[in-house]
Jmol script that loads the backbone (N, CA, C; Angstrom):
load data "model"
ATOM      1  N   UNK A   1       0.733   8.929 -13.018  1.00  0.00           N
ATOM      2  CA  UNK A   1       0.872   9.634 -11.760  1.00  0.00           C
ATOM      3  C   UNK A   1       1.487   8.734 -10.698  1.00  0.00           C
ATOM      4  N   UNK A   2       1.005   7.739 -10.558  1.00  0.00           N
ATOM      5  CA  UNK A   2       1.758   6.360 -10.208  1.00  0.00           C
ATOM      6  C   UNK A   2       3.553   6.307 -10.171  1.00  0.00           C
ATOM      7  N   UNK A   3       3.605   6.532 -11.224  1.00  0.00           N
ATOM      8  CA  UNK A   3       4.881   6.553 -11.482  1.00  0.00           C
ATOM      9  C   UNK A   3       5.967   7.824 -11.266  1.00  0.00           C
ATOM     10  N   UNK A   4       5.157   8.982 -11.067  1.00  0.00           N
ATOM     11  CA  UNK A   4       5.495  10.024 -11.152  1.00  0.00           C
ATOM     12  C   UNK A   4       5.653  10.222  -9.506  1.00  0.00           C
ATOM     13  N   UNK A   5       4.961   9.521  -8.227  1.00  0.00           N
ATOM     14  CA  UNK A   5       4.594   9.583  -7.326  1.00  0.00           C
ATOM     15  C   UNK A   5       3.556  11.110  -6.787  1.00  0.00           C
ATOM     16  N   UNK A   6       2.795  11.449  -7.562  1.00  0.00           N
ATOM     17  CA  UNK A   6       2.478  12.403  -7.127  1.00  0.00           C
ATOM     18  C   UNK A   6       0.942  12.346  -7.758  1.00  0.00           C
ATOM     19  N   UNK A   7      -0.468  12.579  -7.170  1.00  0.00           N
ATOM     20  CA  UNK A   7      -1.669  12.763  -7.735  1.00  0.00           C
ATOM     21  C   UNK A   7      -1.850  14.167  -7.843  1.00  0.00           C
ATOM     22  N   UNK A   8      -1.842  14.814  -9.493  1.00  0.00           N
ATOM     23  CA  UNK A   8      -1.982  15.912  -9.597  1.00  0.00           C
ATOM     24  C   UNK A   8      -3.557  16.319  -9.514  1.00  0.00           C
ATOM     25  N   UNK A   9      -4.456  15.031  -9.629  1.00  0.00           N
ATOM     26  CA  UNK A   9      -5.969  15.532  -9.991  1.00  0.00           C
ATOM     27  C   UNK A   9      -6.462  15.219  -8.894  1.00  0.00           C
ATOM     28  N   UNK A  10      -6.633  14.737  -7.432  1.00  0.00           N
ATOM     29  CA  UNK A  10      -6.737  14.434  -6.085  1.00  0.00           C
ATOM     30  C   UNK A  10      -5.959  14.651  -5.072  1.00  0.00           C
ATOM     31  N   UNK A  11      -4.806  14.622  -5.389  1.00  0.00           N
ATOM     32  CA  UNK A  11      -3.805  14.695  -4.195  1.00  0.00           C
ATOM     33  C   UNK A  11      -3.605  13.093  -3.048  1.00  0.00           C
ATOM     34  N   UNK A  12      -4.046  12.109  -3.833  1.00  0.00           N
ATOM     35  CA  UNK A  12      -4.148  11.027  -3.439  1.00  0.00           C
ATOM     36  C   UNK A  12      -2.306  10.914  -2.425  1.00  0.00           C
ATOM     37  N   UNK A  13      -2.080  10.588  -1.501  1.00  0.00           N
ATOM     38  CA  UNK A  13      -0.624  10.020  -1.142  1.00  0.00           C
ATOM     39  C   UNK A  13       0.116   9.175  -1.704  1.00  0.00           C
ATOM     40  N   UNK A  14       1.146   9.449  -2.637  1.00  0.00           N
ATOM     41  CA  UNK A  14       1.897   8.335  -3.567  1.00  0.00           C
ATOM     42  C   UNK A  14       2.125   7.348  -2.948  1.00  0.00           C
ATOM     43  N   UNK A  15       1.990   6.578  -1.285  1.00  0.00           N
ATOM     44  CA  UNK A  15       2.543   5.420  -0.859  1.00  0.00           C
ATOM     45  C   UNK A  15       1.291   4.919  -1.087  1.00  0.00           C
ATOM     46  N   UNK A  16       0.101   5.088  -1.497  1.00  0.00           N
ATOM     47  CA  UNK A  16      -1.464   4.684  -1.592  1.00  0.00           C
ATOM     48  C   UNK A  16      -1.809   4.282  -2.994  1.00  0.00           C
ATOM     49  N   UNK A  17      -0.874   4.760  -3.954  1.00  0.00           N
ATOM     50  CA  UNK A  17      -0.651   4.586  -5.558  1.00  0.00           C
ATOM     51  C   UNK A  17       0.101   3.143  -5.669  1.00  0.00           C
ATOM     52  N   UNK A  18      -0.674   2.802  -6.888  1.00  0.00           N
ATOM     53  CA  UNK A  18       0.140   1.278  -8.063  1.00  0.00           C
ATOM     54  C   UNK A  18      -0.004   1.973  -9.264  1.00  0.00           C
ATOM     55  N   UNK A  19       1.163   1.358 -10.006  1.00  0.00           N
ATOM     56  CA  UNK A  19       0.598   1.490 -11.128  1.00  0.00           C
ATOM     57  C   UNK A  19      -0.198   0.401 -11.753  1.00  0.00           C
ATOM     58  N   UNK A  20      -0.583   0.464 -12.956  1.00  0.00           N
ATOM     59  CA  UNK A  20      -1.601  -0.391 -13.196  1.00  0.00           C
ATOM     60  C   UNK A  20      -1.281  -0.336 -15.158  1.00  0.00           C
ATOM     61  N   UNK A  21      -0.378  -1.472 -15.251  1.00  0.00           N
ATOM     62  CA  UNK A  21       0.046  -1.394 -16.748  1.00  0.00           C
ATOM     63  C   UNK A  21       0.267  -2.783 -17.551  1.00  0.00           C
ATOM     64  N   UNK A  22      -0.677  -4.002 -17.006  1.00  0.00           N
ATOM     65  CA  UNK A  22      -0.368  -5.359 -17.109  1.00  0.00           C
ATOM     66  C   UNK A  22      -1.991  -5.482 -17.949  1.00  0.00           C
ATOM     67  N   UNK A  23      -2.664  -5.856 -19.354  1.00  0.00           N
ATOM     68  CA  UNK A  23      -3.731  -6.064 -19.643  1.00  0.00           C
ATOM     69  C   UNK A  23      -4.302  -7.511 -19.082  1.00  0.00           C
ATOM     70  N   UNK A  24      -5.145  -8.224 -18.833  1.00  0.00           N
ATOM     71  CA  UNK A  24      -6.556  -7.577 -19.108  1.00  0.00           C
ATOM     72  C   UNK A  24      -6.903  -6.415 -18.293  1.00  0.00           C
ATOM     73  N   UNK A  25      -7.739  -5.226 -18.920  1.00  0.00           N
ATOM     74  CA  UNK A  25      -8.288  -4.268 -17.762  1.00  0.00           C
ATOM     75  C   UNK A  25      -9.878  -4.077 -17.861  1.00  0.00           C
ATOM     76  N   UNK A  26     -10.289  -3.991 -16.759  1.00  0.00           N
ATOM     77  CA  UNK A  26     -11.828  -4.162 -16.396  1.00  0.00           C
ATOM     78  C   UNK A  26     -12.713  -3.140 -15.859  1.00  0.00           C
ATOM     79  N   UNK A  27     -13.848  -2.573 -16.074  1.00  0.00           N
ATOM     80  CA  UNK A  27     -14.388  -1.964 -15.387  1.00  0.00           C
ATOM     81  C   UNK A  27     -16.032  -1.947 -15.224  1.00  0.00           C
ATOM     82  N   UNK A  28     -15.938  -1.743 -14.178  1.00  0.00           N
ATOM     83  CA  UNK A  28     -17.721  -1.744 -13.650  1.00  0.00           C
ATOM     84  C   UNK A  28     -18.643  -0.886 -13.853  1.00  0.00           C
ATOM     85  N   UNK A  29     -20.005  -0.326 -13.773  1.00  0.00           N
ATOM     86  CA  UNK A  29     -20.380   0.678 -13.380  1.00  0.00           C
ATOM     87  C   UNK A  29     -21.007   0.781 -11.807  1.00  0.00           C
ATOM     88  N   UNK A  30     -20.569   1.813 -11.640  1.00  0.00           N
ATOM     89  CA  UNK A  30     -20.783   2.371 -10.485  1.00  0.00           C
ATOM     90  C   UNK A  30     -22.573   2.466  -9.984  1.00  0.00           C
ATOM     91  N   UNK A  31     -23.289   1.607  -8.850  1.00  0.00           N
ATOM     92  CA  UNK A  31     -24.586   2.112  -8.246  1.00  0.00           C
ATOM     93  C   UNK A  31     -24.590   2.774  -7.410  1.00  0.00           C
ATOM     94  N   UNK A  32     -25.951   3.030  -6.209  1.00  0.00           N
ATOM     95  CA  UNK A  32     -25.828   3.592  -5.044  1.00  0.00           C
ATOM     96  C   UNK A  32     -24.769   2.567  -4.226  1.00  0.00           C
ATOM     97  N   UNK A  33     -25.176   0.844  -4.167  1.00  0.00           N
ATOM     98  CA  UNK A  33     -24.497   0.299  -3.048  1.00  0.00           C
ATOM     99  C   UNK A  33     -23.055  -0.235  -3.706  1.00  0.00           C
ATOM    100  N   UNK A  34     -22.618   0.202  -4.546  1.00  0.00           N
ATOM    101  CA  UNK A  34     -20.733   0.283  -4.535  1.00  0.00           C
ATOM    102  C   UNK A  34     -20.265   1.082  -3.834  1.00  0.00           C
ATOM    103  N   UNK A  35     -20.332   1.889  -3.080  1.00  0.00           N
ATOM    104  CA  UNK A  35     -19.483   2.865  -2.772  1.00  0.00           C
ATOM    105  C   UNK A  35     -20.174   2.589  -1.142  1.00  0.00           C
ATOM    106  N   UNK A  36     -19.301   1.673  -0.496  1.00  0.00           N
ATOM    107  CA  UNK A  36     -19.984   1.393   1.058  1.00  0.00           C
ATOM    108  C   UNK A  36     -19.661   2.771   2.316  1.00  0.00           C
ATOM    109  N   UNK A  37     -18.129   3.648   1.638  1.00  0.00           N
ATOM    110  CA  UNK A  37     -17.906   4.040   2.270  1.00  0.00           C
ATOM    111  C   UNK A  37     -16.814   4.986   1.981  1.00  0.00           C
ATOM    112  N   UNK A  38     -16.933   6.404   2.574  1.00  0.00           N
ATOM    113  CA  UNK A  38     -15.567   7.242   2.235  1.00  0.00           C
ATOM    114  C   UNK A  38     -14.329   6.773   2.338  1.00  0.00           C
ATOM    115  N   UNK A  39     -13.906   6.290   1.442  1.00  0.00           N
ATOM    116  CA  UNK A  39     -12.637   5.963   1.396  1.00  0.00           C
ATOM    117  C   UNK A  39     -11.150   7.039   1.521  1.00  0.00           C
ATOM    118  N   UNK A  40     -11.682   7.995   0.523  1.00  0.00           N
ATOM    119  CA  UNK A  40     -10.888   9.383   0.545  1.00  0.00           C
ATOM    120  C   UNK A  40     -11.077  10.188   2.375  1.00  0.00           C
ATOM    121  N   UNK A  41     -10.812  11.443   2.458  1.00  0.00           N
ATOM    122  CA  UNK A  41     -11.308  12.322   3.723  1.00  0.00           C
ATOM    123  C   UNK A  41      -9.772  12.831   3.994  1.00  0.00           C
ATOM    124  N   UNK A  42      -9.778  13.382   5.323  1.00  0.00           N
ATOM    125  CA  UNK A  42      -8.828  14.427   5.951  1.00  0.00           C
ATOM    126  C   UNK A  42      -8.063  13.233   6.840  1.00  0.00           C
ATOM    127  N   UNK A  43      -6.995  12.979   6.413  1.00  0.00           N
ATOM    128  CA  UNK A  43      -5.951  12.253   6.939  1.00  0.00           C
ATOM    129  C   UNK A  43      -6.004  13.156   8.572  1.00  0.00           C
ATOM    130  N   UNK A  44      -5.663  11.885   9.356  1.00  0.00           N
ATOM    131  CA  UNK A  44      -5.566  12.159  10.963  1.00  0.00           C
ATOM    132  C   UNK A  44      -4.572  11.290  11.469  1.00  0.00           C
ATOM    133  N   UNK A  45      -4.538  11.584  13.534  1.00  0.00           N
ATOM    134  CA  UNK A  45      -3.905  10.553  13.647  1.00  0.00           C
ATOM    135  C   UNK A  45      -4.977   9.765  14.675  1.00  0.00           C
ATOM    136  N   UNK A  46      -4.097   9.050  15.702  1.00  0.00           N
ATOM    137  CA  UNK A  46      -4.812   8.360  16.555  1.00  0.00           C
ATOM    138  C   UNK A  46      -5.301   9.230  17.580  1.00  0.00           C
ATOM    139  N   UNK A  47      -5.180  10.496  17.615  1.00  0.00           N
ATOM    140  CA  UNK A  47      -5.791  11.315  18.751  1.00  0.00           C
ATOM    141  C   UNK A  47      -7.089  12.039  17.829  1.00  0.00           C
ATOM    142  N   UNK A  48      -6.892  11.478  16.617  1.00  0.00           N
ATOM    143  CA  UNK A  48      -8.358  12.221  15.418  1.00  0.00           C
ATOM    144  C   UNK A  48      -8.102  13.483  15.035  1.00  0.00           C
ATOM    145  N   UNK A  49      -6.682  14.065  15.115  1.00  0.00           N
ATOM    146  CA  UNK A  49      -6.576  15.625  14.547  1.00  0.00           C
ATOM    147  C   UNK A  49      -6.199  15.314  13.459  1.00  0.00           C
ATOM    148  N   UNK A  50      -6.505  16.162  12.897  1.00  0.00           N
ATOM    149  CA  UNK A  50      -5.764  16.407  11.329  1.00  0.00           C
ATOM    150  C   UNK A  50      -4.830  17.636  10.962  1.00  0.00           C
ATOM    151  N   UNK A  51      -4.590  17.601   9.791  1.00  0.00           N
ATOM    152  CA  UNK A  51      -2.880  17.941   9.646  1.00  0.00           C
ATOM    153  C   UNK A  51      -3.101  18.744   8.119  1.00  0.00           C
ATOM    154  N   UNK A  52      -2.040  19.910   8.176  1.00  0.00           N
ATOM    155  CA  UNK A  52      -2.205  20.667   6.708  1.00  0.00           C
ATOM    156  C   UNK A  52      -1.383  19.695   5.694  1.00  0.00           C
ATOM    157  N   UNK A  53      -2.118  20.073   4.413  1.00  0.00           N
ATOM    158  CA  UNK A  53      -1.323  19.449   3.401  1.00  0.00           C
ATOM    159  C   UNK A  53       0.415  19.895   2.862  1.00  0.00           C
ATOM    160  N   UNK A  54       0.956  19.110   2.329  1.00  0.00           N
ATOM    161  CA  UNK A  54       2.298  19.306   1.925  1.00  0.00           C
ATOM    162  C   UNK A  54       2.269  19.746   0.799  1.00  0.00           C
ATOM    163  N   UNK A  55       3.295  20.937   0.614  1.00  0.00           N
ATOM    164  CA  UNK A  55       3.254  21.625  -0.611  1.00  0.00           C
ATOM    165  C   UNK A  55       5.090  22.024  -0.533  1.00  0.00           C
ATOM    166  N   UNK A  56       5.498  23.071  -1.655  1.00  0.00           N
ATOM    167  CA  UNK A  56       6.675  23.023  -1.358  1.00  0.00           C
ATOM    168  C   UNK A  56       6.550  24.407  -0.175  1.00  0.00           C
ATOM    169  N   UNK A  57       5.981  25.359  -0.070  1.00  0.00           N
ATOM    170  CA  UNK A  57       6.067  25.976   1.123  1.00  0.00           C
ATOM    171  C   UNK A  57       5.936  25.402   2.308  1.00  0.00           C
ATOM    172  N   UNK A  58       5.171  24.738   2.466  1.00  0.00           N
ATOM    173  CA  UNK A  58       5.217  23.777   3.969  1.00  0.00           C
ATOM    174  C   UNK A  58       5.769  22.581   3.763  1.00  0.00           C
ATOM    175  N   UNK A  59       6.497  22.050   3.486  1.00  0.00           N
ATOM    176  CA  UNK A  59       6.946  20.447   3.179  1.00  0.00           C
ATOM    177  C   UNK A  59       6.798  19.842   4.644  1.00  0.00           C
ATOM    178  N   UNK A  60       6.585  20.057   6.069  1.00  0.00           N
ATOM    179  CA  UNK A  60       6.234  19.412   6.779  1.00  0.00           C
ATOM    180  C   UNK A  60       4.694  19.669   6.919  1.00  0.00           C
ATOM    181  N   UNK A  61       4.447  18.717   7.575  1.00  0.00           N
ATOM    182  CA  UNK A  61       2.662  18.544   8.187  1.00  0.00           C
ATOM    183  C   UNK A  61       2.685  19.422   9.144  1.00  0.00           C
ATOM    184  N   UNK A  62       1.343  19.722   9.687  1.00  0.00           N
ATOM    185  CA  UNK A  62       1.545  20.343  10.947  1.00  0.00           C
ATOM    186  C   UNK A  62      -0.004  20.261  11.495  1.00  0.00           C
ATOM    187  N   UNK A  63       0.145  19.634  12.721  1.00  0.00           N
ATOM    188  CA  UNK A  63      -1.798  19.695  13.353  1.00  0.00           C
ATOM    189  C   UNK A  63      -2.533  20.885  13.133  1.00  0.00           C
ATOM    190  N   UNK A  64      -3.400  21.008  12.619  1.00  0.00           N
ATOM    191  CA  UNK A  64      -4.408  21.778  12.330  1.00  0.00           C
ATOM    192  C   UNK A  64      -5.263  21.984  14.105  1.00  0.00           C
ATOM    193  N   UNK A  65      -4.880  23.150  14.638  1.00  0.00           N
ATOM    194  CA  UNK A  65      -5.473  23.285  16.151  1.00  0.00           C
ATOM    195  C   UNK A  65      -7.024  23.560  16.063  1.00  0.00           C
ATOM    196  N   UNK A  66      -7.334  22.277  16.805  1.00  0.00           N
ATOM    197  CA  UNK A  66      -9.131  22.639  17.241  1.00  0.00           C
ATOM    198  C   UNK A  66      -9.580  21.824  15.879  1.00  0.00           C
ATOM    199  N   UNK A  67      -8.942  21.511  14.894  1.00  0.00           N
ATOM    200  CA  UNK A  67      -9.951  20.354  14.274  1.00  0.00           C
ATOM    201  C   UNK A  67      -9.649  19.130  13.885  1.00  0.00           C
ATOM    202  N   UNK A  68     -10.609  18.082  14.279  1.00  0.00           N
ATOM    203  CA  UNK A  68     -10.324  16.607  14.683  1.00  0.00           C
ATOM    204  C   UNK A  68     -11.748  15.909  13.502  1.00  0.00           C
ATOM    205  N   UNK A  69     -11.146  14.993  13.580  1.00  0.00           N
ATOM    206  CA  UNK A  69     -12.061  13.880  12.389  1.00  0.00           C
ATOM    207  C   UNK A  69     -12.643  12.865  13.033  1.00  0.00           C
ATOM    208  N   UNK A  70     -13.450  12.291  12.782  1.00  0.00           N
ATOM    209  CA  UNK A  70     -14.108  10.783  13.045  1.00  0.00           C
ATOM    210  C   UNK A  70     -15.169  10.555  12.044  1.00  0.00           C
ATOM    211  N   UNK A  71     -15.076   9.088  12.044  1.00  0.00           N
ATOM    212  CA  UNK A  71     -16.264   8.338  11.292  1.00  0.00           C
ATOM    213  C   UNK A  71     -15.556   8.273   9.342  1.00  0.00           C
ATOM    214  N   UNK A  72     -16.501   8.290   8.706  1.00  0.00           N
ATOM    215  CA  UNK A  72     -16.137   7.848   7.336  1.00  0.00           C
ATOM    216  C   UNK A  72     -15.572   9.115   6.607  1.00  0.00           C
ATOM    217  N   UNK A  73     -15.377  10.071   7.617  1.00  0.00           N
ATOM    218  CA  UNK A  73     -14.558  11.164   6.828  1.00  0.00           C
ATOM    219  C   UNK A  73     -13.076  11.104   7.054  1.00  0.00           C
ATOM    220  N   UNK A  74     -12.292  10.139   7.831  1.00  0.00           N
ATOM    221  CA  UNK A  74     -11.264  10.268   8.429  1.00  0.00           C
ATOM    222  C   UNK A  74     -10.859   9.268   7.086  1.00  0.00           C
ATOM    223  N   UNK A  75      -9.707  10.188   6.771  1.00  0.00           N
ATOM    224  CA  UNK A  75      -8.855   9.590   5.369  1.00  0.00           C
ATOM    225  C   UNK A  75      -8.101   8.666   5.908  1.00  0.00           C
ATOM    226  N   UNK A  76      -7.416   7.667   4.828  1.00  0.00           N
ATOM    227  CA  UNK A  76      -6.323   6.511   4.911  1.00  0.00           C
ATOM    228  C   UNK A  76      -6.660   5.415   5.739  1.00  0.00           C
ATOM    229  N   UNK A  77      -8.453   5.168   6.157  1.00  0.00           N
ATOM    230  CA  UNK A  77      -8.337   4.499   7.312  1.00  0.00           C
ATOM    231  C   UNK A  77      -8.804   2.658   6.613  1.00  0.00           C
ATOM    232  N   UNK A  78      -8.548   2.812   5.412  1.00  0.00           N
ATOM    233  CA  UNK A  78      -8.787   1.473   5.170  1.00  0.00           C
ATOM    234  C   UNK A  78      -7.783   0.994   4.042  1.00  0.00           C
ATOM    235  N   UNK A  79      -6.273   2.227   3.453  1.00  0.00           N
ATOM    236  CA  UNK A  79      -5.086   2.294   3.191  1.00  0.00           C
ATOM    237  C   UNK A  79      -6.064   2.081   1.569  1.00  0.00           C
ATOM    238  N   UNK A  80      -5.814   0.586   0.781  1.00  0.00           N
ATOM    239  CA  UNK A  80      -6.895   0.731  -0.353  1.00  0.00           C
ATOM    240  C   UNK A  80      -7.457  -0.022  -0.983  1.00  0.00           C
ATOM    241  N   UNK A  81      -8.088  -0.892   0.099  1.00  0.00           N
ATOM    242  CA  UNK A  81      -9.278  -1.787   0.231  1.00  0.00           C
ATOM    243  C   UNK A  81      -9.934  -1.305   1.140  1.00  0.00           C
ATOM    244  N   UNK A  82     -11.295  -1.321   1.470  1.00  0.00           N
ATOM    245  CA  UNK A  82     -12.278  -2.035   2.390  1.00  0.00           C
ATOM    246  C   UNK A  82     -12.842  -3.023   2.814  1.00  0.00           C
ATOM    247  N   UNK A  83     -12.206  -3.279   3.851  1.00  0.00           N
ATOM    248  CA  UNK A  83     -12.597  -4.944   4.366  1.00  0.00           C
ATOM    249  C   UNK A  83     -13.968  -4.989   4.275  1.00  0.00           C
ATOM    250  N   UNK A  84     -14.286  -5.657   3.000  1.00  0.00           N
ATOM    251  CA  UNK A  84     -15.834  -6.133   2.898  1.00  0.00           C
ATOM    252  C   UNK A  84     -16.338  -6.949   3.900  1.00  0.00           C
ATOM    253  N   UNK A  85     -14.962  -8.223   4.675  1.00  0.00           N
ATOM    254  CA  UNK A  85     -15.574  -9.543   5.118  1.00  0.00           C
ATOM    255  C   UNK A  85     -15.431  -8.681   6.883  1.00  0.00           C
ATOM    256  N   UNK A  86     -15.383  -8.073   7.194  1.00  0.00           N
ATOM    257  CA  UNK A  86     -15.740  -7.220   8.332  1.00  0.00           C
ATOM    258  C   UNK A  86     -16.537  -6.271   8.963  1.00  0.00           C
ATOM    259  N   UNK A  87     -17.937  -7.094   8.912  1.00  0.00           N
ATOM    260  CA  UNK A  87     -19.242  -6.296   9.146  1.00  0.00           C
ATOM    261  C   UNK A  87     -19.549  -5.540  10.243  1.00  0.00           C
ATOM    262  N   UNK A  88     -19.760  -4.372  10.206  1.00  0.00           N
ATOM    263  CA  UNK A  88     -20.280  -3.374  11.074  1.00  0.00           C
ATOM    264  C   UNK A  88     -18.753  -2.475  11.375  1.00  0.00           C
ATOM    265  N   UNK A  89     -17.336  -2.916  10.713  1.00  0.00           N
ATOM    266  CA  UNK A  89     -16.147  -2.001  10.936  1.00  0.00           C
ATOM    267  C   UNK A  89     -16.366  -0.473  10.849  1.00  0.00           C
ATOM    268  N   UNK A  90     -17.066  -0.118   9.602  1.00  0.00           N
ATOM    269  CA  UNK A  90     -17.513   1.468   9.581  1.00  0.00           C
ATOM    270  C   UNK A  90     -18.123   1.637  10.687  1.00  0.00           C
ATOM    271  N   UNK A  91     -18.867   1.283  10.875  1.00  0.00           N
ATOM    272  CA  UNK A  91     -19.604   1.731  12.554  1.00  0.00           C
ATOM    273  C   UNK A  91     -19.012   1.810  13.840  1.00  0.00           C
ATOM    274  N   UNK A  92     -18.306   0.750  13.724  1.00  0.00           N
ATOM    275  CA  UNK A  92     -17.416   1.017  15.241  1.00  0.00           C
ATOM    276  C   UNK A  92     -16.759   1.584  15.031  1.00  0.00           C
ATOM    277  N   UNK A  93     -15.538   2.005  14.092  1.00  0.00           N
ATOM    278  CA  UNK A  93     -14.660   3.297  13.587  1.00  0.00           C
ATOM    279  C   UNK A  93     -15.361   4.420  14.162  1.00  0.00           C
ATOM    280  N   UNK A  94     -16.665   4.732  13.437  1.00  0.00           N
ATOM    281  CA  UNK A  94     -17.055   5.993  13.972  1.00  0.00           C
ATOM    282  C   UNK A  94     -17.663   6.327  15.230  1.00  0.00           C
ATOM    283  N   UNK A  95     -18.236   5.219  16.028  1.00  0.00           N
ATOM    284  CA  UNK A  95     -18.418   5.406  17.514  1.00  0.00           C
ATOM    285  C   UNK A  95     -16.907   5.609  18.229  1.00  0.00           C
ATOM    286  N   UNK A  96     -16.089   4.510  17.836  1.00  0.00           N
ATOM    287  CA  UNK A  96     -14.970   5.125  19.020  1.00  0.00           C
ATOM    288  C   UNK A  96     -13.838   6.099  18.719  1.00  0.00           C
ATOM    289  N   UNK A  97     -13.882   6.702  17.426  1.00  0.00           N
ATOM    290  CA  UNK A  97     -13.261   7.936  17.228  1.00  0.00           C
ATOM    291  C   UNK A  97     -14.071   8.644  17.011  1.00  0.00           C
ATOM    292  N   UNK A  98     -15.157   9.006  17.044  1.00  0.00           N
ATOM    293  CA  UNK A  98     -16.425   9.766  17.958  1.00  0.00           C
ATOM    294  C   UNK A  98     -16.320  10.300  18.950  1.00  0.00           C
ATOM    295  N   UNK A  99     -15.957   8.951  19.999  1.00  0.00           N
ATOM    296  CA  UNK A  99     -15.596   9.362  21.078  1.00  0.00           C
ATOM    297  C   UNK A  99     -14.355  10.076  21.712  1.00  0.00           C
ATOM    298  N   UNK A 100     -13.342   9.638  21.084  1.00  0.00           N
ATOM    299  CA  UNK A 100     -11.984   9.664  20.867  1.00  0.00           C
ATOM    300  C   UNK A 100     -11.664  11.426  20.635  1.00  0.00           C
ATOM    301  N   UNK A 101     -12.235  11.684  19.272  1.00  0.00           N
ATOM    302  CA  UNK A 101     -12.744  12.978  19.267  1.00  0.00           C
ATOM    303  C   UNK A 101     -13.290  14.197  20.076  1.00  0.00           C
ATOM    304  N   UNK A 102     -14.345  13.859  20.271  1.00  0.00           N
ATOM    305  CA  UNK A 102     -14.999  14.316  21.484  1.00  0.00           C
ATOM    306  C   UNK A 102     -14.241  14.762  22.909  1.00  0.00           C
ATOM    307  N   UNK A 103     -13.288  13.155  23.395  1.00  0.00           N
ATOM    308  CA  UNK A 103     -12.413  13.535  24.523  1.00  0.00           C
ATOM    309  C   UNK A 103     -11.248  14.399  24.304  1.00  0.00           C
ATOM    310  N   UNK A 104     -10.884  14.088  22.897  1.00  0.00           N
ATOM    311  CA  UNK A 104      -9.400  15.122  22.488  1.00  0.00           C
ATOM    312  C   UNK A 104      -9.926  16.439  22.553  1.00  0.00           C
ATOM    313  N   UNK A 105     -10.992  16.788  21.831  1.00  0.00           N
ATOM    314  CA  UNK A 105     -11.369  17.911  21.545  1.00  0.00           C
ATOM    315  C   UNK A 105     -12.013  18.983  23.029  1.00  0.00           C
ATOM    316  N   UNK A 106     -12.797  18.254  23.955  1.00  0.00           N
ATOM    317  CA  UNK A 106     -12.308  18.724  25.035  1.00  0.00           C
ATOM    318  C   UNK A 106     -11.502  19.316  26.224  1.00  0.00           C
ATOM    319  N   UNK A 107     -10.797  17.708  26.006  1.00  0.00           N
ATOM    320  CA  UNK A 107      -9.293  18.301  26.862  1.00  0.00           C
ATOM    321  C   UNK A 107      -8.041  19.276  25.428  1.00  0.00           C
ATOM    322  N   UNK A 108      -8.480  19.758  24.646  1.00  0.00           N
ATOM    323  CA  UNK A 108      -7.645  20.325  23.808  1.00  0.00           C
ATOM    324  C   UNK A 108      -6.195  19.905  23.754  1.00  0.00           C
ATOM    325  N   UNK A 109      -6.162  18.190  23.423  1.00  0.00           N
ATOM    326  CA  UNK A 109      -5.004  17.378  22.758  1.00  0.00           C
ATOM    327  C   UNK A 109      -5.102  18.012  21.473  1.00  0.00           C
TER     328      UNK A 109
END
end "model"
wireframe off; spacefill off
backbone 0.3
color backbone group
C-alpha cells in the first residue's frame, strides 16, 4: 500500500506511509501502556476544524462547518512518531486546542 500510495484498509495519508522491505523484521505485543496515545483521529488545521475526506467525487478537502477537534483525537499531530522524550506534550495539545476550539467554535471561524 506503501507503494501503491494509497491505504485501502485505514485510509492512512500516503505522505505518512514507508515502505518497509529490508529484513530483520520485529514485532512486539501490544499492552494497556503501549499505546500512550491516539495517534490516528480527524485531521484538522490550526483553527481545530476539520475537513471531508478525498475521494474521486470530491478530490478537494473542504471544512466541515461547526465541527472542530482537540486533544488526542486530532489526527497527524505527531506525523509518525510520538515524542516519548516530551513529557506532558499530550496534555498541553489538548488544553490549548481545547481552548483554541472552544474560541473558533464560538466566534464561528
Amino acid at each position: 500500500m506503501a507503494k501503491a500510495g494509497r491505504d485501502e484498509d485505514f485510509g492512512k495519508s500516503a505522505k505518512r506511509m514507508f515502505p518497509i522491505e529490508e529484513a530483520p523484521f520485529y514485532a512486539t505485543k501490544w499492552g494497556t501502556a503501549a499505546m500512550l496515545v491516539c495517534i490516528g483521529g480527524l485531521e484538522s488545521d490550526e483553527d481545530c476544524r476539520t475537513f471531508t475526506a478525498v475521494d474521486a467525487k470530491n478530490p478537494e478537502r473542504q471544512v466541515i462547518p461547526g465541527l472542530y477537534v482537540c486533544g488526542n483525537v486530532m489526527g497527524n499531530r505527531f506525523a509518525v512518531e510520538y515524542p516519548i522524550c516530551m513529557r506532558g506534550i499530550s496534555h498541553s495539545l489538548c488544553v490549548y486546542y481545547g481552548y483554541a476550539a472552544g474560541k473558533n467554535c464560538a466566534q464561528g471561524v
